[in-house]
C-alpha positions in Angstrom: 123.7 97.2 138.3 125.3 96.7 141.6 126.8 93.8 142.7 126.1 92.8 146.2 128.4 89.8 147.9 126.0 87.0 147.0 126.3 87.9 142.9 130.3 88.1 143.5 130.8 84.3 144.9 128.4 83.7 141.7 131.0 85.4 139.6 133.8 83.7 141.2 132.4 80.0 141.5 131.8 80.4 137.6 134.7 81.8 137.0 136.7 78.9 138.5 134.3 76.6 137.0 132.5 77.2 134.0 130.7 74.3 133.1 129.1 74.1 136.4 125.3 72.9 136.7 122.9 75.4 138.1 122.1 73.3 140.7 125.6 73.0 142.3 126.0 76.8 141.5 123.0 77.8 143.9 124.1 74.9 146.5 127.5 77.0 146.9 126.4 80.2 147.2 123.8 79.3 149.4 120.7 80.2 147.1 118.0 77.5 145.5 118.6 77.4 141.6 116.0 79.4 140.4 117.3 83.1 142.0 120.7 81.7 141.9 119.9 81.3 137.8 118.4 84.8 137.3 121.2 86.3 138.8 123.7 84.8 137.1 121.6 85.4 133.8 121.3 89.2 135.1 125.0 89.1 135.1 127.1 87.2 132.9 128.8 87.8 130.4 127.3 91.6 130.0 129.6 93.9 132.3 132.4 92.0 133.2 134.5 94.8 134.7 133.6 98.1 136.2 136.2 100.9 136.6 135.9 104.2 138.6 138.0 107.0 137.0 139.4 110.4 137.3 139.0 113.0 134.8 136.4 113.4 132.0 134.8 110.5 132.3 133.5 109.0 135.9 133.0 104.9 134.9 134.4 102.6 132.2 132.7 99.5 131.3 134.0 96.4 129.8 130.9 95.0 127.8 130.7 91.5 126.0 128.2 91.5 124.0 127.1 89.2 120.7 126.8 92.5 118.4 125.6 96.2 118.8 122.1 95.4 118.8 122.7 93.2 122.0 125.1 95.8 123.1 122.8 98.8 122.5 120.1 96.6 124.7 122.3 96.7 127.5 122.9 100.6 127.5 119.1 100.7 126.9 118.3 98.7 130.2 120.7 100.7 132.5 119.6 103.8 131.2 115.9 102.9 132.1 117.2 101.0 135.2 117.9 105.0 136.3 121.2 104.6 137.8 122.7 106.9 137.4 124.0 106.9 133.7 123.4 110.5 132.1 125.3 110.0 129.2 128.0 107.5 128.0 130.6 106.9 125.3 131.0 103.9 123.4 134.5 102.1 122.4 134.9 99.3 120.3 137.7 97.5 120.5 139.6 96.2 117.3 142.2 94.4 118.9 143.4 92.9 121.6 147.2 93.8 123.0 147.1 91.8 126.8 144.2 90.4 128.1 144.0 88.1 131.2 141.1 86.2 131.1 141.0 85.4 135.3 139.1 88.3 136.8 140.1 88.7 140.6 136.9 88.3 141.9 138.4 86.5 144.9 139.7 89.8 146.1 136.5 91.1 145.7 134.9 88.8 148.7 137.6 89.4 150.9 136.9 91.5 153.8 138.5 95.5 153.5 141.8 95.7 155.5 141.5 97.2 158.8 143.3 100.9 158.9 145.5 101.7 162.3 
């Protein structure tokens, strides 16, 4: 799934505010609630990061998900979703060492520096 700016400033109001009503959400991003609400829904909390990688692998996802059946339900819908997924490797985690819980979806939005 690719995340266009639109579903980042979604990300990011949530993330700053996670109780707020879907209503408020969609007047901030500059969307009425319903498409606002399917985005979000499309979104959160599934894939919450998305790393490119050298070496054997080419992507690593972090995936919250209930259980594996909800888990396995994602994987399901991007392989049908044909993008790109050929074959993947799943990872459970059994502990946590460090976790921040802010994402920096504010440095997503910003614009990319100019090279000179």
């Amino acid at each position: 799934m690719k995340l266009d700016p639109i579903d980042l400033r979604i990300l990011a109001e949530v993330q700053r505010d996670g109780r707020i009503t879907k209503v408020a959400l969609a007047e901030r991003v500059g969307l009425s609630a319903t498409p606002c609400w399917n985005r979000l829904r499309r979104q959160v909390p599934q894939i919450i990061s998305c790393w490119a990688t050298g070496g054997s692998i080419d992507y690593l996802l972090r995936v919250v998900a209930r259980d594996i059946a909800a888990y396995q339900e994602i994987m399901d819908r991007l392989l049908a979703e044909e993008v790109g997924i050929s074959r993947y490797f799943t990872f459970v985690v059994t502990k946590t060492v460090k976790d921040d819980p802010v994402l920096p979806i504010a440095e997503a939005l910003r614009p990319p520096a100019v090279a000179r």
